[in-house]
C-alpha positions as CSV (number, residue, x, y, z in Angstrom):
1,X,77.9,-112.1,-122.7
2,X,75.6,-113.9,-124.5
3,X,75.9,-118.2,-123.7
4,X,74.3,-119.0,-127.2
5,X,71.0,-120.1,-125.4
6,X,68.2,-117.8,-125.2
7,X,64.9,-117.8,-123.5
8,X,62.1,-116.3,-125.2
9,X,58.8,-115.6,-123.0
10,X,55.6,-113.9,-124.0
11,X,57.4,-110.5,-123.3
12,X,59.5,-111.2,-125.8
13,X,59.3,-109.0,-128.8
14,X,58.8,-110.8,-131.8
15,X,61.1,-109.2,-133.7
16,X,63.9,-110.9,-132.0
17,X,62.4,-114.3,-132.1
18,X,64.1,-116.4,-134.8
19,X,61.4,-116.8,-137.6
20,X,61.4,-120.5,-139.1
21,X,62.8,-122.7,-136.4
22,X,61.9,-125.8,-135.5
23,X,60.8,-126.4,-131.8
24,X,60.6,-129.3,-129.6
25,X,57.3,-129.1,-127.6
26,X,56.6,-130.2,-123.8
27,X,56.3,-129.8,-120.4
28,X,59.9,-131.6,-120.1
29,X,59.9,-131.9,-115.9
30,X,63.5,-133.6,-115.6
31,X,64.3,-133.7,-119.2
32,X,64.4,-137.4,-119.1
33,X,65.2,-139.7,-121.8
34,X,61.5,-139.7,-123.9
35,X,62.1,-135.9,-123.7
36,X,65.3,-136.1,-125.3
37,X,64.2,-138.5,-127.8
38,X,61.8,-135.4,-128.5
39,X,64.5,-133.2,-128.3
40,X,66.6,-135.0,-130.9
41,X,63.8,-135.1,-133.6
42,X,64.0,-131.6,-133.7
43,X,67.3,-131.1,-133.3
44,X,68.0,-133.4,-136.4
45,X,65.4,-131.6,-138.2
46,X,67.0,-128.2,-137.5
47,X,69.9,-129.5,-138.7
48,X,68.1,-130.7,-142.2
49,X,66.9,-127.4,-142.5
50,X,69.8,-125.3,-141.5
51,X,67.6,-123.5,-138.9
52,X,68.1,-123.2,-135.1
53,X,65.8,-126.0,-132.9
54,X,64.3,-124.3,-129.2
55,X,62.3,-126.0,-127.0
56,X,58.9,-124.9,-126.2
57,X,57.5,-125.3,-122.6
58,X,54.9,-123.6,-120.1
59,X,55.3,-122.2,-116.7
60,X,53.6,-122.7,-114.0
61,X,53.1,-126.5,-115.0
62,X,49.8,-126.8,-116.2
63,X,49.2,-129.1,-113.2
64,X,49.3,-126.5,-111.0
65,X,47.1,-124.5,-112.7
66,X,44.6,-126.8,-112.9
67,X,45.1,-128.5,-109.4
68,X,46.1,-125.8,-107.6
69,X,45.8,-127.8,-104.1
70,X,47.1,-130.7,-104.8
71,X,50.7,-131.0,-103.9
72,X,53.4,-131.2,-107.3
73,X,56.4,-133.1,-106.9
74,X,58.5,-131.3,-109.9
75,X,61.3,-133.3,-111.1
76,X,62.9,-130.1,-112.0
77,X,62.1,-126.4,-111.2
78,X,61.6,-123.9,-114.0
79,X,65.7,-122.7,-113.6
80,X,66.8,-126.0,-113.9
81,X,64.8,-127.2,-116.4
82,X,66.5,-124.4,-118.9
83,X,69.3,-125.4,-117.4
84,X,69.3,-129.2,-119.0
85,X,67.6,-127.7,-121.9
86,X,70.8,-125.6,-122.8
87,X,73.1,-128.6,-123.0
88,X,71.4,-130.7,-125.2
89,X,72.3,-128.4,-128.1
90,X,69.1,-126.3,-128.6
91,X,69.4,-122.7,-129.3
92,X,66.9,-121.7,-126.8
93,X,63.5,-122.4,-125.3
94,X,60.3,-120.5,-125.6
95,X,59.0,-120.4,-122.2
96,X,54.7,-119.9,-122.6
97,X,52.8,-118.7,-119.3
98,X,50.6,-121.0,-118.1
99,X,47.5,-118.9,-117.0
100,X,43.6,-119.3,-117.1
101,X,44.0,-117.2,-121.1
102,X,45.9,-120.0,-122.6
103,X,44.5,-123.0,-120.9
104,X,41.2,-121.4,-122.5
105,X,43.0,-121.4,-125.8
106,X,41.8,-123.8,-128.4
107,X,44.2,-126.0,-129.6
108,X,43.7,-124.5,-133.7
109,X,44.1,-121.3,-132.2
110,X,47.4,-122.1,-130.6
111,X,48.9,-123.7,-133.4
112,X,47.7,-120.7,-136.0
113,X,48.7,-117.4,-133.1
114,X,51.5,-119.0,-131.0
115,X,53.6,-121.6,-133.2
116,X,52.7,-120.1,-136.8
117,X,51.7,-116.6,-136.4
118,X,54.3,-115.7,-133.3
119,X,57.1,-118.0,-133.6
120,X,56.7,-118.6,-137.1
121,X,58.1,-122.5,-137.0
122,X,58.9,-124.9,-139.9
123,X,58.7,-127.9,-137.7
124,X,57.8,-129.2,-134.5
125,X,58.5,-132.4,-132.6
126,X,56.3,-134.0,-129.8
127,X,56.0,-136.8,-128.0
128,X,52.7,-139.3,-128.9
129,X,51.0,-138.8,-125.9
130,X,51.3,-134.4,-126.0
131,X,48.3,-132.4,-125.8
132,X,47.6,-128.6,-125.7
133,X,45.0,-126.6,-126.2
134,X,41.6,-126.3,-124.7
135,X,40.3,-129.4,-122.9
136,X,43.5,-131.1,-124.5
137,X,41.9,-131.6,-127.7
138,X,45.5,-130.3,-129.6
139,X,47.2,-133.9,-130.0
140,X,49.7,-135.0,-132.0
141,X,47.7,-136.6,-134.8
142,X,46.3,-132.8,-135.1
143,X,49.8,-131.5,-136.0
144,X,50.3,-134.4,-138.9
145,X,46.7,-133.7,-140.2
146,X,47.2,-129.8,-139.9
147,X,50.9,-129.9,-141.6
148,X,50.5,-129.8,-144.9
149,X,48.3,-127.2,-144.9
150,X,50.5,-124.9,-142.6
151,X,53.5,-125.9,-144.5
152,X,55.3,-127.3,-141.9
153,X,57.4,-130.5,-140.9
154,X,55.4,-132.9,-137.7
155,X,57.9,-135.5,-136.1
156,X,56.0,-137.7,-133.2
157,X,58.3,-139.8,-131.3
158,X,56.9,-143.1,-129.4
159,X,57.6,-144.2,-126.2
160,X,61.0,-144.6,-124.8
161,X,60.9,-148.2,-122.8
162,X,63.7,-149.5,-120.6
163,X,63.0,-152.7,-119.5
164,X,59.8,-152.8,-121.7
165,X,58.7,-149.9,-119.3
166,X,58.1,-146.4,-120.8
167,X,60.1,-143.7,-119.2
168,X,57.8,-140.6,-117.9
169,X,58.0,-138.0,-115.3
170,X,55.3,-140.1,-113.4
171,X,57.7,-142.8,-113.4
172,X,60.7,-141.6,-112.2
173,X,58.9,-139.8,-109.6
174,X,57.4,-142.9,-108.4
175,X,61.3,-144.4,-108.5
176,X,62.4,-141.4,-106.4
177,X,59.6,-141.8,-103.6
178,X,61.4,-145.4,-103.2
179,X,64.6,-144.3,-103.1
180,X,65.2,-145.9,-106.2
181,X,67.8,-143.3,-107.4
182,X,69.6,-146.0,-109.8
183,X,66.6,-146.5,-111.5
184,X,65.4,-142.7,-111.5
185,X,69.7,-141.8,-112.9
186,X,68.4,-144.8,-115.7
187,X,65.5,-143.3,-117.0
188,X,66.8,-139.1,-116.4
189,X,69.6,-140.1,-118.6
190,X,71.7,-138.4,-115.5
191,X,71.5,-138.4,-111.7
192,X,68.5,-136.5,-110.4
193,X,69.7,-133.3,-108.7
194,X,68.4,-130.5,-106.7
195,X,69.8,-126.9,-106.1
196,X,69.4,-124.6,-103.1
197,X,71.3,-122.3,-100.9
198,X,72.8,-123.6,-97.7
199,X,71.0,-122.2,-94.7
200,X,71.9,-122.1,-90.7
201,X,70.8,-125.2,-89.0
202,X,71.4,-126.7,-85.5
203,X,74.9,-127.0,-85.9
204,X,74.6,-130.4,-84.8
205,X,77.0,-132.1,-87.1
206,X,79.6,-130.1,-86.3
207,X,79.7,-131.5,-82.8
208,X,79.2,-135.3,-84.3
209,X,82.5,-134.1,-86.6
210,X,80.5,-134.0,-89.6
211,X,79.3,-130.7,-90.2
212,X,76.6,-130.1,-92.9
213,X,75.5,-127.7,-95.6
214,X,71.8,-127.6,-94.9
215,X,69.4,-126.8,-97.6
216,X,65.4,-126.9,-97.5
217,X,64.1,-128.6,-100.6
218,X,61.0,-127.6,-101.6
219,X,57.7,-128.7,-100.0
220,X,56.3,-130.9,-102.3
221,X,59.6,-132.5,-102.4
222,X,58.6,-136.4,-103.0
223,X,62.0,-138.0,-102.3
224,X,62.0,-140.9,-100.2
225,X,63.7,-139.8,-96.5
226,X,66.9,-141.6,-95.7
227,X,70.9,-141.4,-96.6
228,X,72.2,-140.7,-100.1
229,X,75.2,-140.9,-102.0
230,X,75.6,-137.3,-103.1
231,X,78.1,-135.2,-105.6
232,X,77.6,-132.1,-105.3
233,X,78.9,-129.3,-107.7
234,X,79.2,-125.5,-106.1
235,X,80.0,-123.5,-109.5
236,X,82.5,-125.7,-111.7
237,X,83.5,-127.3,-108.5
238,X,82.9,-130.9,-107.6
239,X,82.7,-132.4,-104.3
240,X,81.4,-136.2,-103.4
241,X,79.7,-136.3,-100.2
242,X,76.8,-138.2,-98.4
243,X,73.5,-136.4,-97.2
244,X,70.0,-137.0,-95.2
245,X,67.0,-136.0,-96.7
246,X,64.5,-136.4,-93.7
247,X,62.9,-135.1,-90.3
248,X,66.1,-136.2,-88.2
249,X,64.1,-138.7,-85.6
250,X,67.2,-138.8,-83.0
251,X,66.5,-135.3,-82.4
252,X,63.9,-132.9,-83.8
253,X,61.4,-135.2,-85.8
254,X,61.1,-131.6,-87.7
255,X,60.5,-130.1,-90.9
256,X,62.0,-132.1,-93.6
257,X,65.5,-131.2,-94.4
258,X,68.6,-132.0,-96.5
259,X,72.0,-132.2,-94.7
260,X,75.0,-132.4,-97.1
261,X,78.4,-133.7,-95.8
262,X,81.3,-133.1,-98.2
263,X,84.2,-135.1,-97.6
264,X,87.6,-133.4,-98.0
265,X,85.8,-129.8,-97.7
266,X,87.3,-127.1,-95.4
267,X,85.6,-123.8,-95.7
268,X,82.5,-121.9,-95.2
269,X,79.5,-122.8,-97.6
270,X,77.1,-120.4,-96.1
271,X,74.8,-118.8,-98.4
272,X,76.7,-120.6,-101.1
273,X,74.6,-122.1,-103.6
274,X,74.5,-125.6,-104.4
275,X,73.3,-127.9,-107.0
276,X,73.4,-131.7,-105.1
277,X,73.0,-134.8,-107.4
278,X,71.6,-138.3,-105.9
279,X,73.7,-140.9,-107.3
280,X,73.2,-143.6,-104.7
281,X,70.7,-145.0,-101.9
282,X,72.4,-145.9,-98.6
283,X,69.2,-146.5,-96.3
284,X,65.9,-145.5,-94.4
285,X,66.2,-143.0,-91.8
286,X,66.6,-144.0,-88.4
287,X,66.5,-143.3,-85.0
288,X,69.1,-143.8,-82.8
289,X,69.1,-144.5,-78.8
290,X,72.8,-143.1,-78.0
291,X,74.9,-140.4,-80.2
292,X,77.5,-142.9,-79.9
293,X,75.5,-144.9,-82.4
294,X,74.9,-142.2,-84.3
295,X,78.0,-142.2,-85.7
296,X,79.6,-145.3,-85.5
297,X,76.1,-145.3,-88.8
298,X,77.6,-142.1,-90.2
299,X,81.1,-143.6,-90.5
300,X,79.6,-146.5,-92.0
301,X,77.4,-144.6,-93.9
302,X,80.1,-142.6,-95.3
303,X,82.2,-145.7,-96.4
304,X,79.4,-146.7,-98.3
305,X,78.8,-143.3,-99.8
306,X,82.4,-143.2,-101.0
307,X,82.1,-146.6,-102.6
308,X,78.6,-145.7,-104.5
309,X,80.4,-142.8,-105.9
310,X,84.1,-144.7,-106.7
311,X,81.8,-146.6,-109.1
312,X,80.4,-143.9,-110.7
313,X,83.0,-141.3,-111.3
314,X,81.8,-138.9,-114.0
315,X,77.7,-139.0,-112.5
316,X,76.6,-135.2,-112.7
317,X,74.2,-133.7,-114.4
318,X,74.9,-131.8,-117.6
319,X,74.2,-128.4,-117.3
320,X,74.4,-125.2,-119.9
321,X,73.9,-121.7,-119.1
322,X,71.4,-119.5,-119.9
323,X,70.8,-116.0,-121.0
C-alpha cells in the first residue's frame, strides 16, 4: 500500500516521475531547522502552483565521496533521513547517487539534464550557502540568474539563527560531541535519534537489575560518551528509558556501545528494532571501584532520567513512512 511518499532514484523511470514539481534541494543530514525553512519554501510554492513539492538529495554524502578516510559523523543515515523527509508534507524525495560521474558534472549541466530535462521542475528552493555541480561552482545566485530563462521559480532561504547563531549540521554535531542534547533538540527542531537492532551483550545489567537492549551505533558515531535521558519508540510504541553510550570503564573499557534501559518494560527486545531519541544529558561516564556503587549511580541516574523526560512529554521525533 502506497504511504503517499515516494522515493525516486536514478533507476527510476521517468515516466513515473511527476513532471513540473517543485523540489527542495540539499544534503539535509538531520533535517534541522534551516533545512526546513528550505523545505517550507517549496512546499508553499507547490502549494501556489497546485503541484506536488519532493525533496532532492544525494547518497553517499558527498563528503564521503570526496574524503573517503576521513571519519563522517552523519546526523542521520540515508533511512532516516527519508524518514523526516516524509512528515514534513513533501510528496517524495529524489534520491541522486553520489558517484565520481556526478561530482564531475557541471553545475549548467545538472540543472539542464537532471532538474529540467529529467525531473522536469517549475521551482526549486535552496538554502544560500548550497552548491552543486563540478568544483561547487552551481550556487544559488546561478539558479536566480538561470530562472528566467528556464522558466522556472528560484526561492533562496537565509540563515536560520537561534541565539544569533545559524543552525547547521556542523553545529549540532559539534552540540552532540558535548552532550549538549538540549541545544542539538533546539536547533533539529526534534530530539536527535538513532535506530538499530538490539544485539546480545554481556548480560551484565541483568544481574545489576537493569537489563539493557544493546545496540552498536555506527562507527563514526560522534556523540559524547556518558548517560542519557532516552525515549525510545519500538513501532508506534513508546517507552522512556535511560541509556550509556560509551566503552563501559568499570568493566570492559571496549568498543563503544549503547545500552538502553526501559523502565516499565517486561519482554524480550531481541533482534527488535529500535529507534532511540536523546532528550536529556545526565553525565560523563565513569568508572566505578565497587558494583555496589554502580548502582546506587544507576538508581540515581534513573531518577534523573525520569525527571528530564516528565518535563518533556511529547519529545520524539516525527516520523513518516516511506514507499
Amino acid at each position: 500500500m502506497s504511504t503517499g511518499f515516494t522515493v525516486i532514484r536514478d533507476s527510476t523511470p521517468e515516466s513515473v516521475i511527476p513532471k513540473g514539481s517543485v523540489v527542495a534541494m540539499g544534503n539535509f543530514d538531520g533535517v534541522h531547522l534551516g533545512h526546513r525553512a528550505v523545505i517550507g519554501a517549496a512546499l508553499a510554492m507547490g502549494k501556489a502552483h497546485g503541484v506536488p513539492a519532493l525533496a532532492v538529495t544525494f547518497e553517499p554524502h558527498p563528503r564521503s565521496f570526496f574524503s573517503p578516510n576521513t571519519p563522517q559523523f552523519r546526523l542521520t543515515d540515508e533511512t532516516n533521513k527519508l524518514r523526516l523527509l516524509a512528515a514534513t508534507g513533501l510528496a517524495g524525495a529524489v534520491v541522486m547517487t553520489f558517484d565520481k560521474a556526478r561530482a564531475g558534472t557541471s553545475a549548467q549541466d545538472f540543472i539542464h539534464h537532471d532538474l529540467i530535462r529529467r525531473l522536469g521542475i517549475s521551482g526549486i528552493a535552496v538554502g544560500y550557502d548550497f552548491h552543486f555541480g563540478k568544483g561547487r561552482v552551481g550556487s544559488p545566485s546561478l539558479l536566480v540568474s538561470e530562472a528566467p530563462r528556464l522558466g522556472i521559480e528560484v526561492d533562496v532561504q537565509a540563515h536560520v539563527d537561534i541565539a544569533e547563531r545559524p543552525v547547521s549540521s556542523s553545529a549540532i554535531r559539534m552540540a552532540l560531541a558535548e552532550g549538549e542534547v538540549t541545544d542539538a533538540t533546539t536547533m533539529l527542531g526534534g530530539p536527535w535519534f538513532v535506530t538499530g537492532k538490539v544485539i546480545h551483550g554481556e548480560k551484565r545489567g541483568r544481574d545489576l537489575g537493569y537489563p539493557t537492549a544493546n545496540i552498536r551505533l555506527d562507527k563514526h558515531c560522534g556523540l559524547k560518551h556518558g548517560i542519557y535521558a532516552v525515549r525510545v519508540g519500538k513501532g508506534a510504541q513508546r517507552f522512556d528509558g535511560v541509556a550509556s553510550f560509551g566503552r563501559r570503564p568499570t568493566f570492559d573499557n571496549g568498543a563503544p556501545l549503547l545500552e538502553v534501559f526501559l523502565f516499565d518494560f517486561k519482554g524480550d527486545l531481541y533482534d527488535a528494532v529500535l529507534d532511540v531519541a536523546f532528550i536529556g544529558f545526565i553525565r560523563e561516564e565513569l568508572k566505578f571501584d565497587t558494583i555496589e556503587a554502580l548502582i546506587r549511580q544507576m538508581d540515581d541516574d534513573s531518577a534523573k532520567a525520569r525527571a528530564h523526560l516528565a518535563a518533556a512529554p511529547n519529545a520524539f521525533p516525527q516520523l513518516g513512512a516511506i514507499d
